[in-house]
ZAGU-104637 format. One record per residue (C-alpha): x, y, z; residue in one letter. Coordinates in steps of 0.05 Angstrom, whole numbers, plus 5000, padded with zeros to 4 digits. Each point is the difference from the previous one (the first is absolute). Layout:
N
XYZa/...
This chain:
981
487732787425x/493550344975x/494449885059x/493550365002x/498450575045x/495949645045x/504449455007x/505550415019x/496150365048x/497749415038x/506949735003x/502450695023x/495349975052x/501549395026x/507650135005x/498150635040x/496149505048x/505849735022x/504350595018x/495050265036x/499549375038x/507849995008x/498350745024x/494549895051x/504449465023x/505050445024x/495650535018x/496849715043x/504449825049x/502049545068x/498850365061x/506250075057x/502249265017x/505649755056x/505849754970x/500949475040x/497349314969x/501949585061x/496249855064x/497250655040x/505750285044x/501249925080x/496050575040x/504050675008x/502649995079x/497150505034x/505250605001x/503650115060x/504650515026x/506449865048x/497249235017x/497549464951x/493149765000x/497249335004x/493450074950x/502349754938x/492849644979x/493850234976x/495250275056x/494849505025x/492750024953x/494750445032x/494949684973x/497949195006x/494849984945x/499050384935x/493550164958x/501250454935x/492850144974x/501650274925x/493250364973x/501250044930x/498850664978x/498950355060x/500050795002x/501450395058x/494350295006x/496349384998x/502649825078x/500750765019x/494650344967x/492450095003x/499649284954x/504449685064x/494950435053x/494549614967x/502149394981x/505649845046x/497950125064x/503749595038x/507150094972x/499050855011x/498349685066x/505849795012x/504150614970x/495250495033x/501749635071x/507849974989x/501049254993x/503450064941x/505350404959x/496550324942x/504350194935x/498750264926x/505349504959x/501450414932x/501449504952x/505250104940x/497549994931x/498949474958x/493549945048x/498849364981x/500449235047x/505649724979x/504350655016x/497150105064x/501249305025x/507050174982x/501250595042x/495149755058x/504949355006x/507050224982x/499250765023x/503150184920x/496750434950x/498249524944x/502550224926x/493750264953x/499749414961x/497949565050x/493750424990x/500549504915x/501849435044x/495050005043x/496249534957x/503849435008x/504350035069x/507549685005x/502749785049x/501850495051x/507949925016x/501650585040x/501150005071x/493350045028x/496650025065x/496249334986x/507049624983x/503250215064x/493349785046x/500149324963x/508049995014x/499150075068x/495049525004x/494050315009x/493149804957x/495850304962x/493349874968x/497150434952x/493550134962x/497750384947x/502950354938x/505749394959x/504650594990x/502649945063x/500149104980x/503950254936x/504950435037x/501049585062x/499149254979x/501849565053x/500250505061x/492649865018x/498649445049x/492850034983x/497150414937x/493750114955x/501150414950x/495050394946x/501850374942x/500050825011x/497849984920x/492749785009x/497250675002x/492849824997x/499949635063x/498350395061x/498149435053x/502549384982x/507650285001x/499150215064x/496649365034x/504249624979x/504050265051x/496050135055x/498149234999x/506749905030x/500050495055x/495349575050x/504649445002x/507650374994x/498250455057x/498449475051x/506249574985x/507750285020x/504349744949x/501550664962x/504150625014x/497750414945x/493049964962x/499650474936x/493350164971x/498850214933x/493250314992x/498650174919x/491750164996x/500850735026x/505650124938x/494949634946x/494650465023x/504250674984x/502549624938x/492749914975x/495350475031x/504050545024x/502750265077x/492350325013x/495749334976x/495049725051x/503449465002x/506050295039x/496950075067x/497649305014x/506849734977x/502950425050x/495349845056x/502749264984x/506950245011x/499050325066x/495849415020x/506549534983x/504350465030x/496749995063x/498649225004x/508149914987x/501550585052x/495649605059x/502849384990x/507650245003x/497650395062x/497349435022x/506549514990x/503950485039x/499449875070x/502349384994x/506350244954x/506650465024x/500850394937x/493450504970x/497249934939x/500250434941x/495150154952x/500750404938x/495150294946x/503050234945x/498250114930x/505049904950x/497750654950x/493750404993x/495350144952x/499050594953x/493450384984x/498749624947x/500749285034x/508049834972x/506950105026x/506649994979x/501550744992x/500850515053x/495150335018x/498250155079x/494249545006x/505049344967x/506450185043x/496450155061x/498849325037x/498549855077x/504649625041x/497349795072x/504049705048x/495649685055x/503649715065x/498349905080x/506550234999x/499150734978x/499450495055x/493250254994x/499550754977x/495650465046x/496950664973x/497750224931x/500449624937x/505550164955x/501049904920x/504549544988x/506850134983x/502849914928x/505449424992x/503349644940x/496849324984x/506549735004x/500750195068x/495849375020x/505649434978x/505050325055x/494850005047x/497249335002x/507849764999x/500550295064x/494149765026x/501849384989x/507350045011x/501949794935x/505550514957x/498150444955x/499749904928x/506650204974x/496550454936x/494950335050x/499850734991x/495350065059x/500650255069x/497049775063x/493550265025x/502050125067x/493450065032x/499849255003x/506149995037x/498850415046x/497549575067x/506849674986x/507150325049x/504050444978x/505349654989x/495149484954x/498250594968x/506950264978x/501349314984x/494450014947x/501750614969x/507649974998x/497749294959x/496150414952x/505550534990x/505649464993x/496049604948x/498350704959x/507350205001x/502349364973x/494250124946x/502350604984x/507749945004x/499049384939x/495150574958x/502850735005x/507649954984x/499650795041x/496549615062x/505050405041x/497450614990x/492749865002x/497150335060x/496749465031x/506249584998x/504050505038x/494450115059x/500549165006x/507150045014x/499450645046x/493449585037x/503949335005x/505450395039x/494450315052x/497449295003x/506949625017x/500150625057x/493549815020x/501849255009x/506050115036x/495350475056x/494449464995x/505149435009x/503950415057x/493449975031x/498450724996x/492650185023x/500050725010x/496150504953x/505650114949x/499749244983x/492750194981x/500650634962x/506649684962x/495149404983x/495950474973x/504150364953x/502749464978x/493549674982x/497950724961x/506150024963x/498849284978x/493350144974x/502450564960x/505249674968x/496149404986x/494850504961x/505550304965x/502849404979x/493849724983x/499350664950x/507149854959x/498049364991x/493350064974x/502650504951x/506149574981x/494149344985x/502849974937x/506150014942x/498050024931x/502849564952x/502550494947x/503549604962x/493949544978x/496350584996x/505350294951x/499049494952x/492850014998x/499950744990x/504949834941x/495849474965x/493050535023x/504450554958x/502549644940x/493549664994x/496450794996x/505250284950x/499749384954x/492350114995x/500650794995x/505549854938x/495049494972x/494050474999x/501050324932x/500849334958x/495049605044x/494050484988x/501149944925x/495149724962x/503849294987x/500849975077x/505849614992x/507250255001x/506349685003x/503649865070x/507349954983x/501749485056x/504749594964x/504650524987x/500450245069x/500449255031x/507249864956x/503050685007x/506150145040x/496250555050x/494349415028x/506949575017x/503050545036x/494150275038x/498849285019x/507049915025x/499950685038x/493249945028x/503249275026x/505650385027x/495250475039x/495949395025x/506449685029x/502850625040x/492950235020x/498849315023x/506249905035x/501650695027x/492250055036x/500450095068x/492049735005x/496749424955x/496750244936x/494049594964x/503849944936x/505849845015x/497349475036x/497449764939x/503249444952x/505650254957x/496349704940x/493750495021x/503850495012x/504549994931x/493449864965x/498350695025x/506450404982x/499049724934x/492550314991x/502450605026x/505649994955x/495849864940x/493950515015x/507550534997x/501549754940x/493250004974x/498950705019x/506650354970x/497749564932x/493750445000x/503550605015x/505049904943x/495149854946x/495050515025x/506350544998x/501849734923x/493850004975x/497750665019x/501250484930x/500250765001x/493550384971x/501050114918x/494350494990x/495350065046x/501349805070x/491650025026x/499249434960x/502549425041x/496850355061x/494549515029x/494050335035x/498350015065x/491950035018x/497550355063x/498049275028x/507449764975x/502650585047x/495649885058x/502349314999x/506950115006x/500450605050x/494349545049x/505049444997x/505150435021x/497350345047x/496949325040x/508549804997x/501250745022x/493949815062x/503949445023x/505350475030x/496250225061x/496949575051x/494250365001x/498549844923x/500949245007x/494749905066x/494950534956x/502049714936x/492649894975x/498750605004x/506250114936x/495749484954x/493650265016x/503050694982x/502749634938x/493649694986x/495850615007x/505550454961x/500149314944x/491750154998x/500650744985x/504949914946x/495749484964x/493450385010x/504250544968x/501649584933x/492949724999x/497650654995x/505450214942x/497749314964x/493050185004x/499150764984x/506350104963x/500949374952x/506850164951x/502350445044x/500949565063x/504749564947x/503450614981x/501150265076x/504249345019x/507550254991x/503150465045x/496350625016x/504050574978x/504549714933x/495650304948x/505249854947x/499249305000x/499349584946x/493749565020x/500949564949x/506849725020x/497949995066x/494949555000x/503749604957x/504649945053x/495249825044x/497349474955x/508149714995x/501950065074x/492749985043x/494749504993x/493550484994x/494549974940x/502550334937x/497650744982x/495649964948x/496049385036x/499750315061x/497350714960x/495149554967x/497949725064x/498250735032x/496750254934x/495449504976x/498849605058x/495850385044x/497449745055x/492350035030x/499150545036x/498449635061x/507249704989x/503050684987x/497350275074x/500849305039x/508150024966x/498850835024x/498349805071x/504849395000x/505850315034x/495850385052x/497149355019x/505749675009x/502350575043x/493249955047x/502149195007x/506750115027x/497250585042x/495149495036x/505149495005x/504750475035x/494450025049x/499649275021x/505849975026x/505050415040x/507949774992x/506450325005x/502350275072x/496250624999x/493749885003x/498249275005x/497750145069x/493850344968x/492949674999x/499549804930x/494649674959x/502149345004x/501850015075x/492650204999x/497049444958x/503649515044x/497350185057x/495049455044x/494750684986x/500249974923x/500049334986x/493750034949x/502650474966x/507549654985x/495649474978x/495450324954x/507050374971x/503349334994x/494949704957x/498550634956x/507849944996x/499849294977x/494450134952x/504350584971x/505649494983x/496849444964x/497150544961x/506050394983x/505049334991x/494549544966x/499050384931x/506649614962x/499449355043x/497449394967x/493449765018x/503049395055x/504350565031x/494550455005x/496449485040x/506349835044x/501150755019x/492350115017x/500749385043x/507450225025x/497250715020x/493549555036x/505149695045x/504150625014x/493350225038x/498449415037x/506949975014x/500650725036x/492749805038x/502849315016x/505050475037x/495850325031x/501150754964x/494650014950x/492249845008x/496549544963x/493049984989x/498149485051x/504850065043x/499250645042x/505549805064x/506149815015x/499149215026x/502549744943x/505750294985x/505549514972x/506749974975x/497350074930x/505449454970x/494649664958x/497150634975x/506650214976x/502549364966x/493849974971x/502050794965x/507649684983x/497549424960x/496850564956x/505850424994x/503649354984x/495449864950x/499950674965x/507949965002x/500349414977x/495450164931x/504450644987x/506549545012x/497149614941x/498650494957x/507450395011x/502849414981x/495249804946x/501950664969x/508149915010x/501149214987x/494149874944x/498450644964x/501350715010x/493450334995x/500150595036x/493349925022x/500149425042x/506350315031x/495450595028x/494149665011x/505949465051x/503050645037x/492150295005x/498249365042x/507150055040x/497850655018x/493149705022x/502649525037x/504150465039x/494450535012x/496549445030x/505649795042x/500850705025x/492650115019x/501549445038x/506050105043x/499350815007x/494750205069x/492950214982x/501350755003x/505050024946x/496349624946x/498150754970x/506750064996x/499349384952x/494150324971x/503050664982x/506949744971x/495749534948x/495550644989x/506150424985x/503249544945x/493549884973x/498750774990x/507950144975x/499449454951x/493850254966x/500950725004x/507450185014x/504149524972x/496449704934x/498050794982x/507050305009x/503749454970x/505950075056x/505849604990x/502849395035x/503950385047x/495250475023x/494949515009x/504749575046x/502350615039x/493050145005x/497749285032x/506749995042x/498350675032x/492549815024x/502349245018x/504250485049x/494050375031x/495549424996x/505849725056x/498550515043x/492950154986x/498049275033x/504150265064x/507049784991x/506250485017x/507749955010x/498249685066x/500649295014x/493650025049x/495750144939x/501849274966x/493249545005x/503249435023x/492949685009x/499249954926x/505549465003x/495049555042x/493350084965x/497349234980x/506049715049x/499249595053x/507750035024x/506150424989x/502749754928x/506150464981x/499849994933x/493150214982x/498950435060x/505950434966x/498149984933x/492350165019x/502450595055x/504450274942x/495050094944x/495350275047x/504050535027x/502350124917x/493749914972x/499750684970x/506450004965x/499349284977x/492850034974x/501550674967x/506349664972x/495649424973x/495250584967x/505450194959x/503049384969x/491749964987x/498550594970x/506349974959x/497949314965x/493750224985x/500050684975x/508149974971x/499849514960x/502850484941x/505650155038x/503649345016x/505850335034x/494550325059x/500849515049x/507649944995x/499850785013x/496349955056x/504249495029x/505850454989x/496450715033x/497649585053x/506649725026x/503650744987x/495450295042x/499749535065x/508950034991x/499550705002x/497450035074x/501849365022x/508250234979x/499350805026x/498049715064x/505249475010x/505250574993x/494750425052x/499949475054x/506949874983x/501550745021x/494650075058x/502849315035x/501250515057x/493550375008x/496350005058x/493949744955x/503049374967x/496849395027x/493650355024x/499250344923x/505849934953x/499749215005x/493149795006x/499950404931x/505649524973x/497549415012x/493250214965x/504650284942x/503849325000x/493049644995x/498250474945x/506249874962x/498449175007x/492950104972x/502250494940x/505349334979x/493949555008x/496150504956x/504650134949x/501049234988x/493149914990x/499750554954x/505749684963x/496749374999x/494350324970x/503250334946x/502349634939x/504550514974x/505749875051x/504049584964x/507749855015x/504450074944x/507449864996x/
């Protein structure tokens, strides 16, 4: 089958989607669950030695009533720093005075809600890619504290964030939920809630109430941890904290049982406003237990003391006597137990160790061994000797100090058990992420093979698929790949994802891999036949290799090489802007060679060093085998066609220029690990201080891009952006970031949905007239022309959508990438003449740094998730996605877009061009994308996987899915991909 190069690129590409879906499936795996699918089991009986004892139930609650008040997003030192000294003063009242027990809950990454309600309810470390579904919650079906209070009858209202609706749906006697999503709201979300505190407090027909407070979280999200805003949003926290705290106080004289109030916050917040990753300020998270009950504290004020965030589910269980959830990893904090007997309290703790042992006994097939296993079994025996003295009615002193031991050995062996588990949270599913590898690795080789024949100048090349699909080897790989499936699948001691699949999924997939095998030893054999010894001179069929050619291929290597050490991936802007730079001082190199030297910059492109060369068969190789400009019309080019020599120093001074814009933008913002604690200009601009300035740099920003996109628009579009670019400013004043002219405060400040909608009608209009054209120029004639001039106002209407939905303080950002490909086209690209392939490496490489220079990283916490909300009024899924994606992608896709442009326009001699690209631009995302698969795949074990290793993935895996949407568009774009039988 003969299929052109960019055809079979994109359909390469897509295939390689998929096993690396099948692989993140399995890499990402389930964390440590019980085995047991039936009802929770009796109580352990207390141990006893020499005598039986008659407590075989759960202990009595400790607590009548129940408040869990959930901050979203609330840091640690938000309740025990200076910001809590200031703005909280009446919860550090009440840790200062000793009513309560203080605690800094670390949170597990992925630092994110849906995660975090996980662990806080079932005491289990949620799997990393509930961090992907925490956009659209399931059902939560794990044994959970909530399911056991509404089994034992107790009810529960609930307000605030509908995660908790989505996981929990019928557990709630009472709810009002809001979507967490809505990142623009800052007051609404949250009185919502507080409407229903008045009334729920004075009535007594709840046991637990469950807050959900989500303003604090949108403020981070928008403005950032230090924003003015933060403080009186906390002062309304402490004030609802201490209106809920009076009126349980108040209820309990007349009740038998305390009351128990908690503040908690389910993650924190990083420097930069996000979460998800795992840095101090998001893992670090208060957790304040307030309670008459507590012993009050005397003396000095201590810090509080570091605990697991999971700790909290085996807590509340106690205190309200219900059993612990049979996948908690957590321990009890004994401080709350400690007005309690002694015998009450051994009674807690020997719970705790019995339902960890069980945990751990259905996890670690070793759990004999394990350290913390052994010192239960050892502390059970002490305990049983303890009973039999406590039942004998012993009272003396060693009674006491036995107690006492007993209850230290309990606590140690609860924190080492606590340890095993935690590191056991997870089993990877290798055998899914075996295949994917598989289909990641064939996928790579097929495309390396191919490279020769699909950078030809026909572009096309023949795919022998039919052979491979009737001879004997596919049949027998697909019968012994079946075989494989069936023992793997039936000798597994633990579930895997595909084998769970249908057997008509799963053969389909043998059969791929099967074919891409077949496929690939095809390639080998004719590659290996039709190579032909040297008759006379050998130098001749040598192709030549251009400094730029070389820099190309070592800087691709050596980002794979990068992606070895941890330290590489968090920092790994500072590898493209290193690329970048090094890309700028090579090309200011060969403008300087075109300029000054003329013929002999033509003569200087083979291989430095073979002298003997004949130059004539080489670049006729060149003009059989790579798609660049002929000799003689690119020598005529240099020679006669001088340019001004205002031209000659602008195309001089083009590279340096380029260098100065990417030296600013590395200036606006700071990313990585490193150093993104450091004041940079951005975190400057957005300050309350500087807000005249942001705006005066957000119009001159706008004005920069209807002047730089506007010169190939048609006259309506022209009009649409100027009007498009109009709205993007009222929008940002609208909310309140910007100034405008008459309006010099804050009073008006809105949601700015009808300023935005008003900007997407535009971009849907601009869209919508480059739609038309594209397919003018593919259904009713093929001029070229109206091709470009369609993809010129796609770009547009993109640009447009991108002022739109990235924060005032990046626009530059906008500014300098449409500056950059407007300098390159004139003076680097259309001068030199490179080829295809260069040119796509080229746009691929600063699509790369343009991702980071607008203040993205390999950290989830740096994803924009207000983007997905601007012009929204409510959480819609689909568009919130699709709006949060391009904006965090905007540099790779725009720059993407740039190319398919520039290609129509100025190739339109060279028809194979844009299948080319295609084909360089899918080699060169496989090439990471597959090295790092095998990396990860290596690493699973590290100490840095889920807080660097997969964060990284998941981006890569994103990648991957936009370089298949890119390459189809290319292919749609390019008539020359024809299929052939």
């Amino acid at each position: 089958m003969r299929l052109g190069s960019g055809a079979f690129a994109a359909c390469c590409v897509v295939i390689e989607v998929l096993g690396v879906a099948v692989f993140l499936r399995g890499f990402f795996p389930v964390s440590v669950r019980s085995a047991s699918r039936v009802q929770p089991l009796p109580p352990a009986p207390e141990p006893a030695a020499g005598t039986s004892s008659n407590w075989t139930q759960l202990p009595p609650p400790l607590f009548r009533k129940v408040v869990i008040m959930l901050v979203d997003g609330l840091r640690g030192d938000f309740v025990f720093g200076s910001k809590g000294v200031q703005f909280m003063p009446y919860t550090t009242y009440l840790i200062e005075k000793g009513f309560t027990h203080s605690f800094i809950a670390e949170a597990k990454p992925p630092t994110v809600t849906l995660p975090r309600i996980k662990a806080l309810m079932t005491g289990s470390i949620p799997g990393f890619i509930d961090a992907v579904m925490n956009f659209n919650s399931p059902v939560l079906l794990e044994d959970n504290l909530i399911g056991q209070a509404k089994a034992a009858g107790k009810r529960i209202i609930f307000y605030g964030d509908d995660t908790w609706i989505k996981l929990f749906p019928k557990h709630f006697v009472e709810y009002d939920g809001t979507t967490s999503f809505f990142v623009s709201d800052f007051r609404e979300v949250d009185d919502n809630i507080t409407r229903h505190l008045d009334n729920v407090l004075k009535r007594e027909d709840w046991d637990m109430l469950i807050l959900h407070y989500l303003g604090l979280d949108h403020i981070g999200h928008v403005t950032g941890p230090h924003s003015p805003m933060i403080g009186p949003k906390l002062q309304e926290m402490d004030y609802i904290l201490k209106k809920i705290h009076i009126s349980l106080l108040s209820k309990e004289r007349e009740a038998s049982l305390p009351h128990l109030l908690v503040l908690c916050g389910d993650h924190g917040m990083s420097e930069t406003g996000g979460h998800g990753a795992s840095s101090v300020e998001e893992v670090s998270t208060p957790l304040v237990l307030i309670s008459s009950a507590f012993q009050r504290k005397s003396g000095s004020f201590q810090p509080p003391e570091h605990v697991q965030q999971t700790d909290l589910a085996a807590t509340l269980a106690v205190g309200l006597g219900l059993p612990i959830p049979k996948n908690s990893v957590g321990r009890l904090l004994f401080p709350i137990v400690e007005g309690a007997t002694m015998r009450e309290q051994l009674r807690f703790l020997h719970l705790n160790s019995v339902q960890l042992s069980r945990l751990l006994q259905e996890n670690v097939p070793m759990y004999e061994k394990d350290p913390g296993f052994q010192q239960v079994k050892v502390t059970e025996k002490l305990h049983g000797n303890w009973i039999r003295l406590y039942l004998e009615g012993n009272n003396s002193e060693v009674l006491l100090n036995l107690g006492r031991k007993v209850l230290k050995q309990y606590l140690n062996a609860l924190k080492t058990l606590s340890m095993s588990l935690s590191k056991q949270v997870a089993q990877y599913d290798v055998y899914s992420m075996l295949v994917g590898t598989v289909i990641v690795l064939e996928v790579l080789i097929l495309l390396l093979l191919s490279t020769p024949k699909a950078l030809c100048q026909k572009a096309q090349f023949e795919i022998p698929l039919s052979s491979s699909l009737f001879s004997l080897l596919f049949y027998l790989l697909v019968l012994v790949l079946s075989a494989v499936h069936v023992i793997v699948c039936t000798s597994a001691e633990r579930s895997c994802y595909f084998c769970s699949v249908s057997w008509l999924m799963a053969v389909g997939v043998m059969m791929l891999i099967s074919a891409l095998f077949c496929v690939i030893l095809s390639l080998l054999t004719n590659t290996y036949e039709n190579i032909r010894p040297p008759t006379k001179n050998p130098t001749a069929t040598s192709s030549s290799w251009s400094g730029l050619d070389l820099l190309i291929l070592f800087g691709t290597l050596g980002h794979v090489l990068s992606l070895g050490a941890s330290s590489f991936i968090e920092e790994e802007h500072q590898t493209w802007y290193f690329l970048i730079n090094t890309l700028c001082l090579a090309l200011g190199h060969e403008v300087c060679r075109n300029h000054f030297l003329g013929k002999d910059f033509d003569q200087h492109l083979a291989v430095e060093g073979d002298f003997q060369k004949d130059t004539e068969r080489v670049l006729q190789y060149k003009t059989d085998y790579v798609d660049v400009p002929e000799y003689n019309k690119m020598h005529k080019t240099s020679s006669l066609e001088l340019p001004e020599n205002y031209e000659k120093w602008l195309g001089l001074a083009s590279p340096w220029l380029i260098l100065l814009c990417c030296r600013l933008l590395r200036s606006l913002n700071q990313t990585g690990v490193q150093w993104a604690h450091r004041p940079d200009f951005g975190h400057w601009l957005t300050s309350s201080d500087h807000k005249a300035e942001l705006s005066v740099l957000a119009f001159l920003s706008l004005v920069m891009i209807f002047i730089l996109v506007q010169r190939r628009c048609s006259p309506v579009s022209k009009v649409a952006m100027a009007l498009g670019l109009l709205g993007v400013y009222c929008y940002r004043a609208a909310f309140g970031n910007v100034f405008l002219p008459w309006q010099r405060d804050n009073k008006d400040i809105s949601k700015g949905i009808i300023e935005a909608r008003f900007v997407y009608v535009f971009v849907l209009g601009i869209l919508f007239t480059g739609t038309k054209d594209l397919l003018k120029s593919q259904v009713i004639s093929a001029d070229v022309n109206v091709r470009s001039r369609g993809l010129w106002e796609i770009y547009s209407g993109l640009v447009l959508l991108a002022a739109l939905l990235l924060r005032p303080h990046n626009l530059p950002v906008l500014v300098f990438s449409l500056l950059i490909q407007a300098v390159m086209t004139k003076f680097v690209w259309k001068p030199l003449k490179h080829d295809a392939a260069q040119i796509t490496v080229m746009h691929y490489w600063f699509g790369q740094a343009f991702f980071y220079f607008q203040g993205n990283s390999n950290n989830i916490a740096t994803v924009d998730i207000s983007a997905g909300f601007v012009g929204l009024d409510y959480y819609i899924e689909v568009p919130a996605m699709f709006l949060t994606a391009f904006a965090t992608y905007v540099g790779p896709i725009l720059w993407a877009i740039h190319l398919l442009s520039f290609l129509s326009s100025e190739n339109n001699s060279r028809s194979s061009a844009m299948s080319h690209a295609c084909f360089c631009y899918a080699v060169i995302c496989s090439i990471p994308v597959s090295a790092y698969i095998i990396l990860v795949t290596t690493l699973r074990y590290h100490l840095f996987i889920w807080s660097v290793f997969s964060p990284k993935l998941l981006y890569e895996g994103m990648h991957l899915l936009l370089t298949a949407a890119i390459c189809v568009f290319f292919t749609a774009m390019d008539q020359t991909n024809l299929i052939k039988p």
